[in-house]
C-alpha positions in Angstrom: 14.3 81.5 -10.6 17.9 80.9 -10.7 20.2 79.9 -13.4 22.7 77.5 -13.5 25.7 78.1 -15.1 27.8 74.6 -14.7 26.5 71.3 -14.4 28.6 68.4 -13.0 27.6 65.4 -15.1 28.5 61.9 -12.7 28.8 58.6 -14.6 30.4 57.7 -17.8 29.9 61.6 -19.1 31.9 62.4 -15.7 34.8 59.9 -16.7 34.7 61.2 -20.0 35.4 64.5 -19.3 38.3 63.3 -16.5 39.7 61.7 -19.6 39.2 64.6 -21.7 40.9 66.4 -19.3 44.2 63.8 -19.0 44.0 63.9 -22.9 44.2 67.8 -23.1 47.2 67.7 -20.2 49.0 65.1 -22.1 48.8 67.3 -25.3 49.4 70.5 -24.0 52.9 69.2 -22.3 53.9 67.4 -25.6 52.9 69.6 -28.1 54.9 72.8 -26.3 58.0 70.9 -26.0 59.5 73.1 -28.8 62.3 74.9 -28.9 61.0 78.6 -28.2 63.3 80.4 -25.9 60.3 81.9 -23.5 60.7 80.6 -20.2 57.1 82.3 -19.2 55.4 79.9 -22.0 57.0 76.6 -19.9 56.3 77.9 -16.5 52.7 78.6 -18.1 52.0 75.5 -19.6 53.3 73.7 -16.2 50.8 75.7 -14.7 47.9 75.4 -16.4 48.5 71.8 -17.0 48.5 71.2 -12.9 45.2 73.0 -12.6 43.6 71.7 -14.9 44.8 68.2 -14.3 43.1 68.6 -10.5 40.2 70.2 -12.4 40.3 73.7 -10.7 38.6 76.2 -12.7 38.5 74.2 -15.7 36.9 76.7 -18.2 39.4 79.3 -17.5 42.5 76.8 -17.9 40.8 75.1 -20.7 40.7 78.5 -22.8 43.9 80.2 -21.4 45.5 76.6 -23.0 43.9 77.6 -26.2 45.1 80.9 -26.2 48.6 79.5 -25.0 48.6 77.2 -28.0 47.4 79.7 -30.2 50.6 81.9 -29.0 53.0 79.1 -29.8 52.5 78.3 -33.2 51.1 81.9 -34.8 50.9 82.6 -37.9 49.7 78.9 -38.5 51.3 76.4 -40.8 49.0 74.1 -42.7 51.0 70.8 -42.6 53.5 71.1 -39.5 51.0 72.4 -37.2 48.0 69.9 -37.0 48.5 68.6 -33.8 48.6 72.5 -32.5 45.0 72.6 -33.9 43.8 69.7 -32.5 45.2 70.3 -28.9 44.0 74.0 -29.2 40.0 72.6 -30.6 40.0 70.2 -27.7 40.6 73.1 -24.9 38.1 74.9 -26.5 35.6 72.1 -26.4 36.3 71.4 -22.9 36.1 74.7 -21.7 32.5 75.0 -23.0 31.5 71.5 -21.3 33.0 72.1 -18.3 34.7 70.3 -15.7 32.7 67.5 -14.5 32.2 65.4 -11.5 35.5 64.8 -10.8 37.0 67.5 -10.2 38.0 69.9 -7.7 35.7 72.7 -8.9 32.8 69.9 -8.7 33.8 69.5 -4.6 34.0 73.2 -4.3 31.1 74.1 -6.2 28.8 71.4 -6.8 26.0 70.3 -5.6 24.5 71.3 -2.0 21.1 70.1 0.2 19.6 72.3 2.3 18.2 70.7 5.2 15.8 72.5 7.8 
């Protein structure tokens, strides 16, 4: 019996996580452009916002964008940093859905027959 541990989910769920993923690209690029004198944080976000627009290893990027954004904006502000929040809750929620049918992982990964 085996387990599987992603599924890749075709269809509108499939588009919906492709837009999910443009969404949490978008954010991550707009939300870091702050003033923070880290070059490391820039070349990072560039990065992970590359992979995980091509949807390679999508949970990994998906958290390490969390924990990027979490980075940023520690100790957290109630008013000013919202949008952190939000970008930070929708890279955790994709992480745990995964990446989806259209995605590199989903080519690499997905489905197989075997034929005899």
């Amino acid at each position: 019996m085996t387990q599987v541990l992603f599924s890749y989910p075709g269809g509108r769920v499939g588009f919906a996580l492709l837009l999910m993923r443009a969404s949490l690209v978008i954010l991550v690029i707009t939300v870091n452009v702050i003033p923070i004198p880290a070059s490391w944080l820039a070349v990072s976000t560039l990065l992970l916002s590359a992979t995980l627009s091509m949807g390679f290893a999508v949970r990994i990027t998906a958290t390490l964008c969390a924990v990027t954004i979490a980075v940023t904006v520690w100790p957290f502000d109630s008013t000013n940093d919202m949008p952190f929040l939000v970008c930070a809750l929708n890279a955790l929620a994709l992480a745990l859905m995964g990446p989806g049918s259209y995605s590199i992982d989903a080519i690499a990964f997905g489905r197989r027959t075997v034929q005899f």
